[in-house]
N, C-alpha and C positions, 0 to 999 in steps of 0.2 A: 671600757671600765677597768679593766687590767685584774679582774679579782673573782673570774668565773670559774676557773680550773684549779684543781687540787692535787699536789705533783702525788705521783705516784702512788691513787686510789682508783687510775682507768679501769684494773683489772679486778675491782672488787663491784664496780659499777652494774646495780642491774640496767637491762636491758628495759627502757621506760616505754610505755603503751603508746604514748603520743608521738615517739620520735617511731617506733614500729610502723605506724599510719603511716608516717611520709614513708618511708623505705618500704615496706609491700607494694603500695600504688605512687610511686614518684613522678603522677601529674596531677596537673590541676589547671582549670580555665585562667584563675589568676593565683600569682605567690605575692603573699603582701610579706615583705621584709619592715621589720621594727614590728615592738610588738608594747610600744607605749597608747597613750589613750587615744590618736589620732587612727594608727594602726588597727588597734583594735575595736575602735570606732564603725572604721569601713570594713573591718571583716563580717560583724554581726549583721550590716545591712546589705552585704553583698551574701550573707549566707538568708537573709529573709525574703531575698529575690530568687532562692534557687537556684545559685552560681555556685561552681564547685570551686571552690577557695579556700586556700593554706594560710597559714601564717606564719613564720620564725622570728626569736626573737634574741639574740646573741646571750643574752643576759636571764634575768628574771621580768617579767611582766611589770611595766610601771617602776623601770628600774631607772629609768636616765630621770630626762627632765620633767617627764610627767609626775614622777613620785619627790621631785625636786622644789614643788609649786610652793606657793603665800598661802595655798588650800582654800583659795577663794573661788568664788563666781561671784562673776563681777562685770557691768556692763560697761565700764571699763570708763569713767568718765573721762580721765585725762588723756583721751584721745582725742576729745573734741578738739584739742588744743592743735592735736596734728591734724585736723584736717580730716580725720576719718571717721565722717557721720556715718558709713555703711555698718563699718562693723559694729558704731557703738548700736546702734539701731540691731544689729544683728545677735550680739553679746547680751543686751537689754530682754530683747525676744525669747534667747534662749536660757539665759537665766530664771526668767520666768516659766520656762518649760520644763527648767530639771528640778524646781521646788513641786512641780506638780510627778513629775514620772521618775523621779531619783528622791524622794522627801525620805528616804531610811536614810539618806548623807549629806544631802545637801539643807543646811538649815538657814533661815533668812535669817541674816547680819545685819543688826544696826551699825551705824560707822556715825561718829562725829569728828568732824575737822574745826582743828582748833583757829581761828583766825586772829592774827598779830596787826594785820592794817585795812584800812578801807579801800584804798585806791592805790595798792599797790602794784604794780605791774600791769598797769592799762597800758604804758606807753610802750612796753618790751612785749609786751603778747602778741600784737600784730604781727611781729619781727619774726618771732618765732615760728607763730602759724604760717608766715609765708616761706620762710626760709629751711625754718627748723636747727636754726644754730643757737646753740645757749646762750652764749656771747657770759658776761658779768649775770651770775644768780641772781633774780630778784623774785621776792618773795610776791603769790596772789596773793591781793587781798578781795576784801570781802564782796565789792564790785564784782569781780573776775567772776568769782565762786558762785555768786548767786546766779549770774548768768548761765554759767556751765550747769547747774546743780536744777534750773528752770528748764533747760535744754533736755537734758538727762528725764528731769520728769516725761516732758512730752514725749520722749522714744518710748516712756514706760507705759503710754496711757492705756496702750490694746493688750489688754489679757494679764494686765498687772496685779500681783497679789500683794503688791508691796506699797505702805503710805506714802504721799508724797514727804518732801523734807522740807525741814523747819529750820530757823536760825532765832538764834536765842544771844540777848546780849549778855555781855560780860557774868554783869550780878545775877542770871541765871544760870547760866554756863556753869557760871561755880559751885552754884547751890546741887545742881547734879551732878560737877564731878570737882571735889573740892581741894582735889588734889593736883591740877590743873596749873599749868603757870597763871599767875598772877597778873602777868601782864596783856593777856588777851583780851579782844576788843569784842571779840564774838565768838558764837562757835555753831558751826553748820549740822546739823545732823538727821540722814538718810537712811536708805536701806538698801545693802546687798543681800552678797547671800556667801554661806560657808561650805566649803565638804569638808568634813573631818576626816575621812578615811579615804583619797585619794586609787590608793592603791586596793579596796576594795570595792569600787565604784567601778574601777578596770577589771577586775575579777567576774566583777558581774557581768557586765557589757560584754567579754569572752565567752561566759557560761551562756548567757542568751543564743549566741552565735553559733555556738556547738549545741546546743539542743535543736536550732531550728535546721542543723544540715544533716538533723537522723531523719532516719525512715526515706531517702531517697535511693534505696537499693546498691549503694555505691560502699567498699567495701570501707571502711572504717569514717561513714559518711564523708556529706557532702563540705562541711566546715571541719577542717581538722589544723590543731596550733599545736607548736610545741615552745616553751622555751630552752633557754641553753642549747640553740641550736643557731649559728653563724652561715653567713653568706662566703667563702673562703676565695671564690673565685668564678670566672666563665670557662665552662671547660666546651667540648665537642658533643658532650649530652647533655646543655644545658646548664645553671646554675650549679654550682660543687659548694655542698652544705657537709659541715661538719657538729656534728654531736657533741659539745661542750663540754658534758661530762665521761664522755668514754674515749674524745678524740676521734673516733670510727668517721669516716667522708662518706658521704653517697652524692649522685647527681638528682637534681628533679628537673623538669620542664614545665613549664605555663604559656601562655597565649601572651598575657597581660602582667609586667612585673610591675606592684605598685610600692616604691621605694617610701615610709613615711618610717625613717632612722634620724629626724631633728634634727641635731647641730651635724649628725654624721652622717648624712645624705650625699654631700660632693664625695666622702670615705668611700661610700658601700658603692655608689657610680663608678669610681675609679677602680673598687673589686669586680666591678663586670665589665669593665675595657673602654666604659667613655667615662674621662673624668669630666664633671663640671665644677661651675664656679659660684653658685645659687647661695651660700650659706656664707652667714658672717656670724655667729651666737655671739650672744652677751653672758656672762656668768651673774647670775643670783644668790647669795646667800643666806642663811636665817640662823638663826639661835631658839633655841628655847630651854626655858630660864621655868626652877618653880622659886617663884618668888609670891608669897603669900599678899604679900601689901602691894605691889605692883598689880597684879590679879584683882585684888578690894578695889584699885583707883580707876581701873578701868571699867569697874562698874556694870560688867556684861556687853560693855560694847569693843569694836574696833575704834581704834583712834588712828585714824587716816590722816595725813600730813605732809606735810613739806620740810624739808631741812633745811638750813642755812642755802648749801650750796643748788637748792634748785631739786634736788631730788624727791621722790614720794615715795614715802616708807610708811611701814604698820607696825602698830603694838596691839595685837588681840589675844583674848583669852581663847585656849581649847583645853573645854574640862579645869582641872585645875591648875593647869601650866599654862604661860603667856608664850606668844611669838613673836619675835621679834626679823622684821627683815624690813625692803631687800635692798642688796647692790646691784649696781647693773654698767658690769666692767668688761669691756674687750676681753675676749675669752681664748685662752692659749688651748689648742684641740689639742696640742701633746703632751699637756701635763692634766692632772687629776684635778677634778675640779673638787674644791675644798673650801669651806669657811678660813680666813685667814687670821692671824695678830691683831696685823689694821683692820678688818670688817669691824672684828669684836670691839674693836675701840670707837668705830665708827658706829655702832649700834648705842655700846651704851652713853657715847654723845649725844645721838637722839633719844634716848628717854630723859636725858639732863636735860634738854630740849623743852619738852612737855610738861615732864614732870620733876621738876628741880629739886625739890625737896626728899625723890627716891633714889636711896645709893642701888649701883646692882653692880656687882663684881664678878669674876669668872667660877668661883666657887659655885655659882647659885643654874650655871650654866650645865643643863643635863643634855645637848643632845645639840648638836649641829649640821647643817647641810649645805648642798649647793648643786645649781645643777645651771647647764648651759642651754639659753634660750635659743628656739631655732628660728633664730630670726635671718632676712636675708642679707645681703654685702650691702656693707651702708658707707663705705668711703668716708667721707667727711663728715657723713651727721655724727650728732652726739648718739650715745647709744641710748636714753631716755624716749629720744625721737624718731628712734627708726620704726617703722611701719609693725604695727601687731598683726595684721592683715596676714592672710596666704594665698599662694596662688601655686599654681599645679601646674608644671613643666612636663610637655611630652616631646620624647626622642622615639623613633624609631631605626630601631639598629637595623642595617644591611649592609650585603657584601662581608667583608671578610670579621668584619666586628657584629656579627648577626648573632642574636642569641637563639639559640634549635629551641624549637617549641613541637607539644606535641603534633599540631598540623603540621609542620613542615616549611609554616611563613616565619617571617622575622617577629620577633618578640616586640612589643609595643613598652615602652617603660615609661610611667608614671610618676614623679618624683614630687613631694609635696612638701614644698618652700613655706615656711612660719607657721602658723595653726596655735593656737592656747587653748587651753584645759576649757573654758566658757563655750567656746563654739564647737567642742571637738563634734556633737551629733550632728552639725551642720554642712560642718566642713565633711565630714562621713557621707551625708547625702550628696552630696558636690561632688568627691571621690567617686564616688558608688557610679551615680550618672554621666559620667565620663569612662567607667568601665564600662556600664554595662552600653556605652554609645560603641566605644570599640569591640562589644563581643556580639554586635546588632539584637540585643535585647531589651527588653522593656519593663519596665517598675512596675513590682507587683503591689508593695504594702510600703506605707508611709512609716515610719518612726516617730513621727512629732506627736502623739500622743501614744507613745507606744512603752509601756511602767516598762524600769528598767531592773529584772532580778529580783530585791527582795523588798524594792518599793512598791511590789503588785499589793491591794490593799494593805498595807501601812498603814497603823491607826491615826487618823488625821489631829488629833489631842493630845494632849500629857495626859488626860484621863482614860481616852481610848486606850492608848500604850500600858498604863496599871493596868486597866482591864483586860490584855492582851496576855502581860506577864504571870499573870494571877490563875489564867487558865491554861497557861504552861507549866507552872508546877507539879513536882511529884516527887517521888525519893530521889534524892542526894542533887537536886535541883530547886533551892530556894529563889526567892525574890531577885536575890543580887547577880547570881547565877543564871538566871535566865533575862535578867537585864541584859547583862554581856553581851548575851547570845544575837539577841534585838538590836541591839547596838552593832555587834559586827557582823551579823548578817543580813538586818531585816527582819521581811516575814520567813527568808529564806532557812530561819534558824528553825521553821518548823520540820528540815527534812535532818538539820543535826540533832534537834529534839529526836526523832524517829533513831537517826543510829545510834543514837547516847544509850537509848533505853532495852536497845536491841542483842545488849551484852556488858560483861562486868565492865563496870567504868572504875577508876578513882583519879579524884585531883590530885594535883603536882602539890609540895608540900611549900614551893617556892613562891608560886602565884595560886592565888584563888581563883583565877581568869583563866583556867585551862585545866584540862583532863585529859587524862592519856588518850582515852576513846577518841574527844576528838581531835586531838593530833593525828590518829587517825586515819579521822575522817580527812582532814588533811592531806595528808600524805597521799589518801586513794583518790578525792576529788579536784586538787587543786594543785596540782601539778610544781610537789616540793621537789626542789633542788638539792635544796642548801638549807643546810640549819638557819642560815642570817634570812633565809626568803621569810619564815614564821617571825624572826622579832624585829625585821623593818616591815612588811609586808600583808602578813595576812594578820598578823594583831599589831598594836601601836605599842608595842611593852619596849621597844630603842627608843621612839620618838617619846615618851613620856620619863625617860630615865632609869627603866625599873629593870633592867638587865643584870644579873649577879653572878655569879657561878657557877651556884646550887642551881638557878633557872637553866643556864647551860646545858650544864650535865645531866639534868630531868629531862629536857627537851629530849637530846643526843641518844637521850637512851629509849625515851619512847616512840622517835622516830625508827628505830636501829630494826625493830622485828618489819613494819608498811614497809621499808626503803631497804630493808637485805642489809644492813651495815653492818661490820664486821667491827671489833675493835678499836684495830688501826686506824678505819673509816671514822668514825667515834671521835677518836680522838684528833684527827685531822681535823673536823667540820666544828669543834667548839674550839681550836685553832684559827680556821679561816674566820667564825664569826668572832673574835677576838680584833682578829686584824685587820678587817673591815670598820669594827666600829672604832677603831684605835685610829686610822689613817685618814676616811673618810668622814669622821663624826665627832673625832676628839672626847670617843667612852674609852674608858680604861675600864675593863673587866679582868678581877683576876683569878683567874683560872684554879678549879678545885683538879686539875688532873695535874696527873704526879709528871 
């Protein structure tokens, strides 16, 4: 990521609890490296079997391409087209399993696709399905779509909360979305599903992990993660980890390295002395736009689509702001992955697309992304086509490229090629029983109906949830206020209700959405970095656009007493978050320090 280190703040840096764990007891049965939703996937299930397991994460948590996603789940139809009935079946299943055990994030998405012809692309689909070459775009039509969308139901049929999907001609089409090109012939409409908050859905799935490796007598338990803490190298005691924000190195040792670092996996292999050749990413990009009348046309749904040239992009609403994505372009590993010039021209082409009649310009653009898909080496395919699937590559190192472990045998290394946001608990169980087959143990507790964080009873209504909010109230915690909380936490927001009220609080004068108290709580539960980790990460205040100065510098200074910061520190970190959201995001924030 190139934007984790703050020159000349090592020495102000306190010394953080999580990175202390690994450096008092520098082993563990397995080190899981990356510490995105795959990573942190298989930590939680490998700490629910009772395995002593680490995790590091170079960056912040859900900082690469997991916090880079469409913020969908999704059983992924346009994969039937590739060939890959496992995963859509597998994606379908598990979609279905996180509106049941993740419902404080994951919300079920209608999607309509707008259809332009009836029979278009029967004769190039075959081609595709066999070959996988794009050749000349041609649009499906509505043959194709009903097929696939008929297919799609049948994976959904066992355990599905979702109705099946309907297609509606034209003159109705319109009548529900009437803003709609004019020239459609029909229009198809389903159901997925949404997370709005990515990055706390990974916070959660963490905190599970590290609750369930207390109480095994092991000094700073049995699951212990840190981020901003890097794989630097293989030394003679093992793996050589360096502490991101102080720079300090130590070694640790494990049994089982399981490498899930996404587009940087052949990277982090090459940092421990076998390079391989596993990873080809694609780069993704998105916008999000507050566009008032864009938001009214879509009506409360996704509009899922095709473009001219072949591609499928979305326009959905979250909350009050729309998003708009993706691309999906050969991705250069040594430059920053970024929203570009052309994407932005290429996005608001496809809303001309749809919706013809709605202008959108760069002004109306609050907040940008992009992150690289860890998909594997695809040569010649298009990158549309290459395989969503993953599969787990084992090396075992010996002889002179043997990595020490604490027994004394060669390290077993794990490396986990593709994975998506849909399947990550799956693919976690997959991981997990491939560890625990190399550490000769056996599966104690399933995950598949296992709530995850702060969708343990989640009111299942919009009236259960009033009802919820309602008996959360008390002083300086109204209605709106304890929505937030429900919203960014879950039920979980009943343990920041408990610190809120356990000491003077006051709200930021900047946002309504935050209080000193629980910044916090923050800073002591959730393992703050960096100023930018709070407004990309643990609230959505960058991705909705509401980032200022004033916010800045309230944060900076409420964080400053939890995180030791000094000043200088202060005024470096609403610097860094400056330049993060300037380089990577295209926010201009301008800075109230002098």
């Amino acid at each position: 990521m190139g934007h984790n280190r703050i020159s000349g703040t090592s020495q102000h840096a306190q010394q953080r609890d999580s990175v202390v764990a690994l450096q008092e007891r520098p082993t563990a049965k397995v080190l899981i490296i990356g510490g995105g939703i795959n990573g942190v996937g298989t930590f939680r299930d490998l700490a629910l079997q009772g395995v002593d397991v680490a995790l590091v994460e170079r960056g912040d948590y859900c900082q690469g391409a997991s916090g880079a996603s469409s913020h969908m789940i999704h059983g992924g139809i346009r994969y039937l087209e590739n060939g890959e009935f496992r995963l859509v079946q597998e994606s379908v299943v598990e979609r279905n399993r996180l509106l049941r055990i993740a419902p404080h994030y994951v919300k079920p998405l209608q999607t309509t696709i707008p259809i332009f012809s009836t029979f278009s692309g029967i004769l190039s689909a075959p081609t595709r399905f066999l070959t996988h070459k794009q050749g000349k775009p041609k649009e499906r039509g509505a043959f194709l779509i009903k097929v696939g969308l008929s297919m799609y139901d049948f994976f959904s049929r066992d355990g599905g909360s979702v109705p099946r999907h309907q297609f509606r001609g034209r003159t109705r089409a319109l009548a529900e979305l009437p803003k709609l090109h004019s020239g459609i012939k029909y229009a198809a409409t389903y159901f997925d599903a949404s997370v709005h908050n990515p990055e706390r859905l990974t916070l959660d799935v963490l905190q599970d992990g590290e609750k369930a490796g207390l109480g095994g007598g092991l000094p700073g338990g049995s699951a212990r993660a840190s981020n901003y803490v890097s794989l630097v190298s293989m030394g003679t005691d093992g793996v050589r980890l360096r502490d991101e924000l102080t720079g300090k190195e130590f070694d640790f040792q494990a049994d089982v390295i399981v490498n899930t670092t996404g587009a940087w996996v052949d990277l982090t292999n090459q940092a421990m002395g076998a390079a391989s050749k596993f990873m080809g990413g694609t780069k993704g990009s998105h916008i999000v736009l507050d566009h008032p009348e864009l938001l009214a046309a879509c009506n409360g749904r996704e509009i899922f689509f095709e473009h001219t040239d072949g591609r499928i992009v979305l326009i959905y609403p979250m909350g009050d702001r729309v998003l708009v994505g993706t691309t999906d372009v050969d991705a250069d590993m040594s430059e920053d992955a970024v929203c570009t010039d052309e994407e932005i021209d290429y996005f608001f082409d496809l809303v001309g697309h749809v919706f013809p009649t709605i202008k959108v310009d760069r002004d109306q653009i609050v907040y940008s992304f992009a992150g690289v898909r860890p998909l594997p080496r695809h040569d010649e395919t298009q990158p549309g086509f290459v395989s969503r699937d993953y599969r787990i590559e084992r090396n075992v190192r010996t002889g002179v490229d043997a990595v020490p472990t604490p027994g004394g045998k060669a390290a077993v290394v794990l490396s986990l090629v593709g994975g998506k946001w849909t399947t990550f608990r799956a693919l976690a169980e997959h991981m997990t029983n491939d560890v625990l087959r190399e550490l000769g143990m056996e599966r104690k507790v399933s995950t598949a109906k296992l709530a995850i964080g702060g969708g343990a009873g989640f009111p299942a209504t919009e009236q259960g949830e009033q009802e919820w909010i309602k008996k959360h109230m008390g002083p300086g915690l109204d209605a709106d206020r304890v929505a937030v909380l429900l919203t960014r936490y879950g039920t979980r927001a009943e343990d920041v209700i408990e610190y809120l009220n356990a000491g003077q609080d006051q709200p930021l004068r900047s946002t309504r959405e935050l209080s000193v108290r629980e910044l916090a709580f923050m800073a002591e539960r959730e393992q703050i970095g960096h100023l930018i980790d709070v407004l990309i990460r643990r609230t959505s205040l960058a991705f909705r656009g509401l980032v200022t100065g004033e916010l800045l510098n309230e944060i900076a200074a409420a964080l400053s007493e939890p995180l030791g910061w000094d000043a200088a520190r202060r005024e470096a970190e609403i610097r860094h978050a400056q330049e993060v959201l300037q380089r990577f995001h295209k926010v201009d924030v301008h800075s109230l320090v002098a």
